[in-house]
C-alpha positions as CSV (number, residue, x, y, z in Angstrom):
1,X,92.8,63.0,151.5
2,X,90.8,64.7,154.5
3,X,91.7,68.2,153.8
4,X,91.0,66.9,149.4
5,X,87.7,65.9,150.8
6,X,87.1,69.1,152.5
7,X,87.6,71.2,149.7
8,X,85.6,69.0,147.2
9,X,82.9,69.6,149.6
10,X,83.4,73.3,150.6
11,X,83.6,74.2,147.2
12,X,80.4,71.9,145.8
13,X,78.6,73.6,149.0
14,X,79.5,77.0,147.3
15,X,78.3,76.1,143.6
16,X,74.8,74.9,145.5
17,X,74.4,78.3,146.7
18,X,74.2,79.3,143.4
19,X,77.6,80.8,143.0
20,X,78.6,80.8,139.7
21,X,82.9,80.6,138.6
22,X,83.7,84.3,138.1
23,X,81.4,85.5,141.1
24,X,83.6,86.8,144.2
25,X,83.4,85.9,147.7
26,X,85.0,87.1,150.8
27,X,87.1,85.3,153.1
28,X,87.0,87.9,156.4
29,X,88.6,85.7,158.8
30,X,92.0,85.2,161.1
31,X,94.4,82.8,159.8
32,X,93.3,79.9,159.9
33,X,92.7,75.8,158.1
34,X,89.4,76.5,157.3
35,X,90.7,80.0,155.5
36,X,93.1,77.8,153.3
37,X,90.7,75.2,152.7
38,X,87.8,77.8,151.7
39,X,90.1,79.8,149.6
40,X,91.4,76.8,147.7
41,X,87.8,75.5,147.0
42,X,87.2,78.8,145.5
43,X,90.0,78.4,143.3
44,X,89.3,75.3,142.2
45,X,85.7,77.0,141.1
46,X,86.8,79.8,139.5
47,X,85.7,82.1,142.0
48,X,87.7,85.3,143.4
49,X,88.6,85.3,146.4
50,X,88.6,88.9,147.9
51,X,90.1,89.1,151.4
52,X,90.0,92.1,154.1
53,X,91.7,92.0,157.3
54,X,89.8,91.3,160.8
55,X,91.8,94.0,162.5
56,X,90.1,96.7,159.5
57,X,87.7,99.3,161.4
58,X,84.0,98.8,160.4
59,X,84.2,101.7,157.8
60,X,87.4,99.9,156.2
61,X,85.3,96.1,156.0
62,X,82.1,98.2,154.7
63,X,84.1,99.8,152.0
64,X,85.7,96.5,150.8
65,X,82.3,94.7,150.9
66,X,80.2,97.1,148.8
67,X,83.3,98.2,146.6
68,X,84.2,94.3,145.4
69,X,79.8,93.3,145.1
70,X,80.2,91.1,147.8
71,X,76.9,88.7,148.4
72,X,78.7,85.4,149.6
73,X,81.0,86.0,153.1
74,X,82.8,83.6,155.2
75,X,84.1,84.3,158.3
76,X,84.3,83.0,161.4
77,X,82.0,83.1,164.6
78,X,84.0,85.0,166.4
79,X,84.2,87.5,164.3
80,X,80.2,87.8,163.7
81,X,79.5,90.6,166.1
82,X,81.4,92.6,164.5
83,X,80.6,92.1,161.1
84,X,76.8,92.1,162.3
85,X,77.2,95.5,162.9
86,X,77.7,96.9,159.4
87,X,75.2,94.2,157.3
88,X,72.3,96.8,157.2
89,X,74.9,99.2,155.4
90,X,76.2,96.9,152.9
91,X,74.3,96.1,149.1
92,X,74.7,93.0,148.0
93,X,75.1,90.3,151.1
94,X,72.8,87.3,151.1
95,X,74.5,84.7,153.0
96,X,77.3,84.7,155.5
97,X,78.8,81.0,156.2
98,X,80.8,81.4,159.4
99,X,83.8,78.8,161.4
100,X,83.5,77.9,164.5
101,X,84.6,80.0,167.1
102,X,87.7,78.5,168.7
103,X,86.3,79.2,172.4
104,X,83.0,76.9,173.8
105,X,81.8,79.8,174.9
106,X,81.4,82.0,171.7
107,X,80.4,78.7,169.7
108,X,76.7,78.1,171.6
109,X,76.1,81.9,170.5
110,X,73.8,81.9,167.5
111,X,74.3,84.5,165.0
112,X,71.8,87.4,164.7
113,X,69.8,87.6,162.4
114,X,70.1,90.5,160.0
115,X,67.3,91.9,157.4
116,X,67.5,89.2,154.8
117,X,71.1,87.1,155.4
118,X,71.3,83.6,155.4
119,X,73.9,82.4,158.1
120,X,75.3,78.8,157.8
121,X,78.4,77.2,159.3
122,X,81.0,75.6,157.3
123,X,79.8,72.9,158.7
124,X,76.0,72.4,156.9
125,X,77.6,74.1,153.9
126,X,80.1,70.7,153.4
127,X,77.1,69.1,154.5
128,X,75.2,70.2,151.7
129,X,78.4,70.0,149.0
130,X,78.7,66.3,150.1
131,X,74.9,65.7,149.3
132,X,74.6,68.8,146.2
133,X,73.8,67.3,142.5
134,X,75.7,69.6,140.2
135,X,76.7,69.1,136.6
136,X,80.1,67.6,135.8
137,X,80.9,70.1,133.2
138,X,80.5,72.7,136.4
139,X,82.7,70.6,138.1
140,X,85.2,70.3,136.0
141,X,85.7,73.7,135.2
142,X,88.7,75.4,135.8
143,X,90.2,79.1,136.3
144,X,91.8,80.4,132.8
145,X,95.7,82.0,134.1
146,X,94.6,85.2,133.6
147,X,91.5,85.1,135.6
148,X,92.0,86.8,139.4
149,X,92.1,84.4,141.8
150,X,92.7,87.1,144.6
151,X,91.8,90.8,145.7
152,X,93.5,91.3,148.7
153,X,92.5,94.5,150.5
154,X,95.5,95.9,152.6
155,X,94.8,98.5,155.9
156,X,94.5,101.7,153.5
157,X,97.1,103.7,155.2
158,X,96.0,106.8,153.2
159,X,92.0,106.6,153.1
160,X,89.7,103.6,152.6
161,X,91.5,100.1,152.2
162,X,92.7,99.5,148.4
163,X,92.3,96.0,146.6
164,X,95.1,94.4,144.7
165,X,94.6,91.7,142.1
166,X,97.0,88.7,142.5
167,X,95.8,86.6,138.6
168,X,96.3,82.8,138.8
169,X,99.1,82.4,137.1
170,X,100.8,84.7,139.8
171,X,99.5,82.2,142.2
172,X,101.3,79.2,140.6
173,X,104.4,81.4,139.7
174,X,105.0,82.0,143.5
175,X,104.5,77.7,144.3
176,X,106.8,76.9,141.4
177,X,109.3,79.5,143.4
178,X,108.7,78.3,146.2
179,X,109.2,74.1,145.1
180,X,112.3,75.5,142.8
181,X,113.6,76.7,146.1
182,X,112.6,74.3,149.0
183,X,112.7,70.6,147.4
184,X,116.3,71.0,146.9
185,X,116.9,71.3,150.2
């Protein structure tokens, strides 16, 4: 129920930003709950969720951002310097809602500000999803199977990272796999 409640507001704290289903967002972050819980709100929009690795050189994350129209990125704090390094060279980026860092130290560091990027934590954007007044008909709209839930960018072993499209119903072909295989057990 807390991680339902989570996502509700994560992903009502989205839509109040004035993302729309069908617009893309990134998720540049390490694995972590906040990840999952980000990209399922996403899903549950009908937004793409585009993904690029943390370990990706600046050049690689810049490519990814301006190729996919990126102007929504979550990450996390502690990766903030080093996406604050790249911001002035990318098109489209209005907001960047960050996690925590998972040190004390890194977390009292506020993030830079950058021409005209909005930064809010994860925290004010459930905040503001808990307290946003948006339409039921947004709300209850869901992704079609054919619409991409997913453009993952791998490293790019030969030139700039590539994006591959993972559709929805490839998403619930690999759980239905995955229950086939494990509930048995």
């Amino acid at each position: 129920r807390q991680a339902c409640a989570r996502i509700d507001a994560i992903g009502r704290g989205l839509l109040a930003l004035n993302i729309k289903p069908g617009d893309k967002i990134l998720i540049f972050s390490e694995t972590r709950p906040e990840w999952l819980l980000t990209a399922f709100a996403a899903f549950r929009h009908s937004l793409t969720v585009v993904t690029l690795l943390p370990t990706l050189d600046d050049e690689g994350v810049k490519h990814g951002i301006n190729e996919s129209g990126i102007s929504t990125i979550i990450t996390s704090q502690d990766l903030l310097s080093k996406l604050q390094k790249i911001l002035n060279d990318t098109e489209k980026v209005r907001q960047v809602i960050y996690f925590p860092a998972r040190t004390t130290s890194e977390r009292s560091k506020a993030p830079k500000e950058v021409k005209n990027i909005e930064f809010i934590s994860i925290e004010k954007l459930e905040e503001q999803g808990k307290n946003a007044t948006i339409d039921e008909q947004t709300l209850r709209k869901r992704p079609k199977r054919e619409d991409i839930a997913v453009i993952m960018y791998t490293s790019g072993s030969t030139g700039p990272p590539k994006g591959a499209s993972i559709r929805h119903e490839n998403v619930i072909a690999a759980i239905t796999g995955q229950k086939e295989r494990v509930f048995p057990i």
